[in-house]
C-alpha positions as CSV (number, residue, x, y, z in Angstrom):
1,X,24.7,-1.3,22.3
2,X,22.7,-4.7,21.1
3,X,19.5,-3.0,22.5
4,X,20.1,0.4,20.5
5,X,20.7,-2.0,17.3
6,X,17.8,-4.2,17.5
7,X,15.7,-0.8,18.4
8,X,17.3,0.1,15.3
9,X,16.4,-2.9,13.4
10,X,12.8,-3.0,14.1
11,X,12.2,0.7,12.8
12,X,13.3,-0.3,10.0
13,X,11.1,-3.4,9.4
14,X,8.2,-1.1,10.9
15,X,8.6,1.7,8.1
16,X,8.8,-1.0,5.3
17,X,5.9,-2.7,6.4
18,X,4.5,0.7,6.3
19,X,5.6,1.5,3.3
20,X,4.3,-1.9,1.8
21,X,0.8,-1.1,3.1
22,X,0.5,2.0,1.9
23,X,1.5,0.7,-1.3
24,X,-1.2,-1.8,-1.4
25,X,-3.9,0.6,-0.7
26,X,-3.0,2.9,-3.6
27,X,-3.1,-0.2,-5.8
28,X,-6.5,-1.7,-4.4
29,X,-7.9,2.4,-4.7
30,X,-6.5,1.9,-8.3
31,X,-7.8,-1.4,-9.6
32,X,-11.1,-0.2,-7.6
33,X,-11.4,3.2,-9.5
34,X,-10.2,1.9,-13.1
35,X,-13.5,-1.1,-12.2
36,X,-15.6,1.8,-11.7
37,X,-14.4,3.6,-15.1
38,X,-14.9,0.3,-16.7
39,X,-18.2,0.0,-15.2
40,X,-19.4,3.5,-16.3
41,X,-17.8,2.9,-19.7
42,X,-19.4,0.0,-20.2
43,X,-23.0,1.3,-18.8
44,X,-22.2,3.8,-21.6
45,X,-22.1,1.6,-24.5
């Protein structure tokens, strides 16, 4: 039963470390595509 629960365990800390990077990714494809608005803005003015 300790196996099953530790089996247990670790999906869990594998789906929030998924979770986390897929999080950072939509916030480094954010901050990159609000640089590039900025950028074209800017190239604008």
């Amino acid at each position: 039963s300790s196996f099953i629960q530790t089996s247990l365990e670790d999906s869990d800390i594998d789906s929030d470390l998924r979770s986390i990077s897929c999080l950072n990714l939509l916030d480094l494809a954010l901050k990159r595509g609000l640089y590039i608005a900025k950028k074209r803005l800017s190239r604008v003015d």
